[in-house]
C-alpha positions in Angstrom: 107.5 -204.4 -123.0 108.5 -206.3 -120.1 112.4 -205.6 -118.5 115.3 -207.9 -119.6 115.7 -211.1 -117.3 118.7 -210.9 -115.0 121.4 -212.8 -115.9 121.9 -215.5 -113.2 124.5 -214.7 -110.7 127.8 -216.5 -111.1 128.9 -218.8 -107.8 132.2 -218.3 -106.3 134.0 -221.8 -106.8 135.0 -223.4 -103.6 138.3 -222.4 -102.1 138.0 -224.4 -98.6 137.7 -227.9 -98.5 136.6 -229.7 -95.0 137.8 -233.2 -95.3 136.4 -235.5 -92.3 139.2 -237.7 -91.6 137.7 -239.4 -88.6 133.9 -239.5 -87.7 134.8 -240.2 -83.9 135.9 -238.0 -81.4 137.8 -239.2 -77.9 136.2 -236.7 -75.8 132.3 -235.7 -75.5 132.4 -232.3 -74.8 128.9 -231.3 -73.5 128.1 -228.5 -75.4 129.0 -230.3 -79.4 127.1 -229.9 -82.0 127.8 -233.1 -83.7 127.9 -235.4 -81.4 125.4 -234.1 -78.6 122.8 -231.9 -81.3 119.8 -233.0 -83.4 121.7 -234.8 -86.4 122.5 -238.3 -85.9 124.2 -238.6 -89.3 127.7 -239.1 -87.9 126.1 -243.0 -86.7 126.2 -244.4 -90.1 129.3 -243.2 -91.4 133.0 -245.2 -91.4 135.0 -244.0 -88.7 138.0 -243.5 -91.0 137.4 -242.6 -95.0 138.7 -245.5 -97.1 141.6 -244.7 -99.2 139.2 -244.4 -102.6 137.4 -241.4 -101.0 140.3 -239.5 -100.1 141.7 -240.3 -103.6 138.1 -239.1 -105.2 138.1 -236.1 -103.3 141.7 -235.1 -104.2 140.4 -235.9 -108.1 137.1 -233.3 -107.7 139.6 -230.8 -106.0 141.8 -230.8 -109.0 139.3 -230.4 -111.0 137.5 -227.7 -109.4 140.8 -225.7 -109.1 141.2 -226.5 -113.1 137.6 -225.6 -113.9 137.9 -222.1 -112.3 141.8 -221.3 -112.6 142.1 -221.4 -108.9 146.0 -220.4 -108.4 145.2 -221.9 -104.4 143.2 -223.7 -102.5 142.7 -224.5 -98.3 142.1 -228.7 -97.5 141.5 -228.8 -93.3 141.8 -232.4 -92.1 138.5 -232.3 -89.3 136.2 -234.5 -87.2 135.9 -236.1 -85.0 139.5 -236.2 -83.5 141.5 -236.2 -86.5 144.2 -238.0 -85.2 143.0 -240.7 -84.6 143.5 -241.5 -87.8 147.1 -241.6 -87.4 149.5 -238.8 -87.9 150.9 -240.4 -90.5 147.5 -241.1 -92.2 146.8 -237.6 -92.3 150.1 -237.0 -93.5 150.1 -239.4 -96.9 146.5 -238.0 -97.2 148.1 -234.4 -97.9 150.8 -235.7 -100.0 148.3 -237.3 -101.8 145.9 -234.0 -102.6 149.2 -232.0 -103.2 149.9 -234.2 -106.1 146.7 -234.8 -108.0 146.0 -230.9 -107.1 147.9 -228.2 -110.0 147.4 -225.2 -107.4 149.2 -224.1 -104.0 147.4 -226.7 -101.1 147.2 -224.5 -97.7 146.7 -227.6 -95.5 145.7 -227.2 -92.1 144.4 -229.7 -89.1 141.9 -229.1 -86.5 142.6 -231.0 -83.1 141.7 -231.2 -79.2 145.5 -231.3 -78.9 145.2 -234.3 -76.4 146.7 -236.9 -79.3 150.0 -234.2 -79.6 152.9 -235.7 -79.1 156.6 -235.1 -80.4 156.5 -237.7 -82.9 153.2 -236.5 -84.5 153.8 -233.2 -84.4 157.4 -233.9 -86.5 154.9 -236.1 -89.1 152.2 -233.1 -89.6 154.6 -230.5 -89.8 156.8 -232.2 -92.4 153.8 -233.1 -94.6 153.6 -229.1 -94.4 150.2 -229.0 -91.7 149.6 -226.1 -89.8 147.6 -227.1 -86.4 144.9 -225.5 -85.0 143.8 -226.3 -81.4 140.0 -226.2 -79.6 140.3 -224.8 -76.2 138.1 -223.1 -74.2 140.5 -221.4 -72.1 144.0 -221.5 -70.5 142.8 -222.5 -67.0 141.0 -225.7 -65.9 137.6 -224.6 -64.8 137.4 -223.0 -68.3 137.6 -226.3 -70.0 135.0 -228.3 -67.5 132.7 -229.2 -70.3 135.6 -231.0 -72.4 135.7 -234.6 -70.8 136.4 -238.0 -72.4 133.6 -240.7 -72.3 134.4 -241.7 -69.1 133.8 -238.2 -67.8 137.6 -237.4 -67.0 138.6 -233.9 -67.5 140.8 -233.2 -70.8 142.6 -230.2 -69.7 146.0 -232.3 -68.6 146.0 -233.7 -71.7 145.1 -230.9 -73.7 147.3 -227.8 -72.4 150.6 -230.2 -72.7 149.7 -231.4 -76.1 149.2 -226.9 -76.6 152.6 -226.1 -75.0 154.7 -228.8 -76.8 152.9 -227.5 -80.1 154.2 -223.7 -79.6 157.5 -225.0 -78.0 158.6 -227.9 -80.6 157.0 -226.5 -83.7 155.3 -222.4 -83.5 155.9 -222.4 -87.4 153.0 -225.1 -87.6 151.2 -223.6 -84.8 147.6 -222.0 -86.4 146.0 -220.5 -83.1 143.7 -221.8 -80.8 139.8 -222.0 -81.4 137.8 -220.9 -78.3 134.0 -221.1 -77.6 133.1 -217.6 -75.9 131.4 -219.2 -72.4 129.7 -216.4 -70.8 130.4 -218.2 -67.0 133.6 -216.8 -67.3 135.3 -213.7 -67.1 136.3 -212.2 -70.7 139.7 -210.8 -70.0 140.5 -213.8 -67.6 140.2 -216.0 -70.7 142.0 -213.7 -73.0 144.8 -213.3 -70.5 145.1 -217.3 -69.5 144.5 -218.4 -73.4 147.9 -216.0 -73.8 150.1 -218.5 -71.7 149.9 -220.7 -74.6 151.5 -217.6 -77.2 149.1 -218.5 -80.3 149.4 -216.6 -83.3 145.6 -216.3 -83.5 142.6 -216.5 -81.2 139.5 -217.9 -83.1 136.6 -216.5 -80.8 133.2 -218.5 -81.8 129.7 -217.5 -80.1 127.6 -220.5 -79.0 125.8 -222.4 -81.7 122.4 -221.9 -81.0 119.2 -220.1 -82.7 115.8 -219.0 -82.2 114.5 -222.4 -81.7 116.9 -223.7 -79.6 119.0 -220.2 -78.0 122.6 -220.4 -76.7 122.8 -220.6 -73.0 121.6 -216.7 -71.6 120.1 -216.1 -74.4 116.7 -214.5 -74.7 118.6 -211.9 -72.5 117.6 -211.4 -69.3 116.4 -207.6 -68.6 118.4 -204.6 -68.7 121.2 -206.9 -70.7 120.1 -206.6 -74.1 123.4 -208.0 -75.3 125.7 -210.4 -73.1 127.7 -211.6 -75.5 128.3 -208.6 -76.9 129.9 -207.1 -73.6 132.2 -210.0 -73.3 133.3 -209.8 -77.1 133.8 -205.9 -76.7 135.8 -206.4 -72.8 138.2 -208.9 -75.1 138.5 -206.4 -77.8 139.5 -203.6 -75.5 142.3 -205.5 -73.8 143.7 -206.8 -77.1 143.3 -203.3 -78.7 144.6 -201.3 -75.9 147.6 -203.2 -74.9 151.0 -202.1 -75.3 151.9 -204.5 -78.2 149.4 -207.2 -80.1 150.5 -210.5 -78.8 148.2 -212.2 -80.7 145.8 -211.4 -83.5 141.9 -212.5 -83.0 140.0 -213.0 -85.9 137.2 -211.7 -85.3 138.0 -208.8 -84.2 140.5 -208.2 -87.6 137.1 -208.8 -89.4 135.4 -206.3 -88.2 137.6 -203.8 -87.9 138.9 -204.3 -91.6 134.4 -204.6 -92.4 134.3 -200.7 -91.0 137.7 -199.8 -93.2 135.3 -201.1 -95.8 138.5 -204.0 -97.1 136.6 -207.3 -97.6 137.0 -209.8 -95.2 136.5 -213.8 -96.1 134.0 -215.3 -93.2 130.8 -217.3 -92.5 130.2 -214.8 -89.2 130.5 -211.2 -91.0 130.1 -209.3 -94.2 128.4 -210.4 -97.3 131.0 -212.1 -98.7 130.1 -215.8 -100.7 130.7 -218.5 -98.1 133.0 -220.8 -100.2 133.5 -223.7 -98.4 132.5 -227.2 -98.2 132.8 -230.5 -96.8 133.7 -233.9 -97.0 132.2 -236.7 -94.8 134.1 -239.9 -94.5 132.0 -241.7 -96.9 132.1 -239.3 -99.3 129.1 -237.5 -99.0 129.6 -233.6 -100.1 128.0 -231.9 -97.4 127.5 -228.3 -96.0 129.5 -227.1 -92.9 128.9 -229.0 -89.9 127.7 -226.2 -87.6 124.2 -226.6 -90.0 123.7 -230.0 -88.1 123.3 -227.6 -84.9 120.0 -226.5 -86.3 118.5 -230.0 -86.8 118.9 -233.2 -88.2 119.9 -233.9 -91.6 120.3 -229.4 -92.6 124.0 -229.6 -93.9 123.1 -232.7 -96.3 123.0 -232.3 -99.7 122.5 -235.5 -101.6 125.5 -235.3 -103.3 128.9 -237.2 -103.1 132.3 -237.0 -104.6 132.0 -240.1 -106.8 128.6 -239.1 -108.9 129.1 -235.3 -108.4 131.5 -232.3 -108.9 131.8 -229.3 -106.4 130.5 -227.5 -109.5 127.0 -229.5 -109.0 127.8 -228.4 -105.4 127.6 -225.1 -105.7 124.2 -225.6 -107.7 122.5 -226.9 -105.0 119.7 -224.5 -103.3 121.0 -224.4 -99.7 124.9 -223.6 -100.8 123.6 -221.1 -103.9 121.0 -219.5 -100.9 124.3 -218.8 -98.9 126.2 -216.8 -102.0 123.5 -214.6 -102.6 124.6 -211.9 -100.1 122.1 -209.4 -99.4 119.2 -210.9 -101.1 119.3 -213.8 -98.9 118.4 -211.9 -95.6 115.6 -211.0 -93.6 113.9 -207.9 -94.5 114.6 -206.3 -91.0 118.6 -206.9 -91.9 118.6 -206.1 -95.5 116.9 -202.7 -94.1 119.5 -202.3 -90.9 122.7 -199.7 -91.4 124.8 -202.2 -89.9 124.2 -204.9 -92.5 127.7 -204.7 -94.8 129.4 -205.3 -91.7 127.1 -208.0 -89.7 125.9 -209.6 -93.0 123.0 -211.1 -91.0 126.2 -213.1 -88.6 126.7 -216.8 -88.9 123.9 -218.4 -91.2 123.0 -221.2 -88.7 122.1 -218.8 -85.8 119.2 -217.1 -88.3 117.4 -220.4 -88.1 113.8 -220.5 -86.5 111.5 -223.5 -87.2 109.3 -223.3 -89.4 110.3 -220.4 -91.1 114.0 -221.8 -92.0 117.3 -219.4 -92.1 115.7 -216.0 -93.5 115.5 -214.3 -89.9 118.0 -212.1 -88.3 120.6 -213.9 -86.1 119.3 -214.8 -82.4 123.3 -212.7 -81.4 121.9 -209.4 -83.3 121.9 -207.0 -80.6 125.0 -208.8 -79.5 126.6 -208.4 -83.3 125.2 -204.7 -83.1 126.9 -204.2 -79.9 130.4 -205.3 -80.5 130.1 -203.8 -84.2 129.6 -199.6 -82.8 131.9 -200.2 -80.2 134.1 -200.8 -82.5 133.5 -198.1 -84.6 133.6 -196.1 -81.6 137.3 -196.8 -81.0 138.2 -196.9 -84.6 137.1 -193.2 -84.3 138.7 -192.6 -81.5 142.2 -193.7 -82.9 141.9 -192.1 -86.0 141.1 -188.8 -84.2 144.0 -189.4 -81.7 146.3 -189.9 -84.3 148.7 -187.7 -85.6 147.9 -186.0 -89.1 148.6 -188.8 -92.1 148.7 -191.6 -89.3 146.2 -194.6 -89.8 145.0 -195.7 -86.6 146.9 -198.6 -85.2 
């Protein structure tokens, strides 16, 4: 008698929702993954989504949150530039969700900060916003790469729009978003990105894979893991300093992986990646660092007027990501590291042919910030007085 089918494993429901807001960007940063990668899908989409979209998407939203007793949900307002839509655009667009939605709406923006000015700040923090900023750095030479389409630096721009965000309004202040750059020193960019005082430091690695590596990457000899040595030279100075100015993300998600507490993230653990998005046409869509891997990988056929995130969450490439463990390669399902790497970010696994089954192209990297960590968790707890959790 053969064994009793499995039952099928239930999805988690969505939680974030990724709302494109503007398909256009006013700068062309070198290294962008939509704009200057494979996909080209960005081309045949409305720059701004008309007013039935954003309506439709609010409707599916409430619905979801209905359909699985969701107490809370996150909307972020992306790109693009955001704000070019209009502060006050994105600030109706909120109202508008917060009404049709029956659960708590955590609404957040993501911006170049360049747009910021009093006026919108006032708007997007009234409508109840919180801001996040993409910066590569707090000095000049760390922000080469971000230019406008004329080639002019963004940085003046940029770091005023920053400091009038954390002087006029740090209550809406998120953090700062930073792409890890290994042409600069670690702690210089920790230290310079401090100037600013954000509340979090969002530390990304490179979007590449095995098809198309991020820059160093194959390693060259005797360096097995430069990315790794920059994350853990960060994680030193943040640890070790006399008080925690800021709080890195990270870096909390890790260290609470190894305390074995659950962390929510598409980089670490095993967790179900619950999050989605919504292109300014409609289209329901995966997250956009997929269309780093090649053209047309975060599509998914469906759209918020014929289809619910329900049928979302059915689809093969988003059910492929909430299967945890059994979605790995064999080589990570079999490492002891896995429950805290989780394989890393699910568009660095990708190799052509073979797909996204492979380990990520940062795993010695991943392996390397992961013990050091461990190592100095160790090392607190055995420094610290009997009964005292490390700090």
């Amino acid at each position: 008698m053969g064994a009793a089918p499995q039952p099928p494993v239930r999805a988690s429901p969505v939680r974030q929702f990724i709302l494109k807001v503007h398909s256009r960007c006013n700068l062309a940063c070198a290294y962008c993954y939509v704009y200057a990668g494979p996909d080209r899908s960005w081309r045949d989409r409305p720059r701004v989504p008309p007013a039935e979209v954003i309506r439709r998407t609010a409707e599916r939203i409430a619905e979801h949150t209905v359909a699985h007793r969701l107490g809370e949900v996150a909307v972020v307002l992306h790109g693009g530039e955001p704000l070019l839509a209009g502060a006050g655009r994105l600030a109706a667009d909120v109202r508008l969700i917060r009404d049709l939605v029956p659960a708590t709406v955590h609404a957040g923006v993501q911006t170049n900060a360049t747009l910021l000015t009093r006026e919108r700040i006032r708007l997007l923090r009234e409508a109840g916003l919180r801001i996040g900023v993409s910066l590569d750095g707090g000095l000049p030479a760390h922000n080469a790469a971000r230019t406008d389409h004329a080639g002019r630096p963004s940085w003046g721009a940029a770091s005023a729009g920053i400091r009038l965000l954390a002087r006029t309004a740090p209550e809406a202040y998120a953090g700062v978003l930073c792409v890890v750059d290994l042409r600069h020193d670690p702690v210089e960019v920790y230290d310079s990105l401090l100037g600013f005082d954000p509340p979090m430091i969002d530390l990304l690695l490179p979007h590449g894979n095995w098809t198309a590596p991020p820059p160093g990457l194959p390693a060259p000899a005797g360096d097995p893991a430069p990315y790794g040595r920059w994350l853990t030279a960060v994680f030193d100075r943040w640890w070790d300093a006399d008080r925690r100015r800021t709080r890195i993300r990270l870096f909390e998600e890790c260290v609470a992986l190894l305390l074995g507490v659950p962390a929510a993230g598409e980089r670490l653990g095993l967790q179900p990646f619950t999050s989605v998005v919504v292109e300014a046409d409609g289209a329901i869509e995966q997250v956009d660092s997929l269309k780093s891997a090649y053209d047309g990988a975060a599509a998914t056929g469906l759209d918020v007027f014929r289809h619910s995130f329900d049928d979302a969450l059915a689809h093969p490439a988003i059910a492929a990501r909430q299967s945890g463990l059994a979605a790995l390669a064999a080589t990570c399902r079999a490492c002891p590291l896995v429950t805290i790497c989780g394989g890393g970010h699910y568009v660095h696994r990708y190799k052509s042919p073979d797909g996204f089954r492979n380990p990520s192209v940062y795993c010695a990297d991943l392996a390397h910030l992961i013990r050091h960590i461990s190592t100095r968790l160790h090392q607190a707890a055995a420094a610290a007085p009997t009964g005292e959790a490390p700090r």
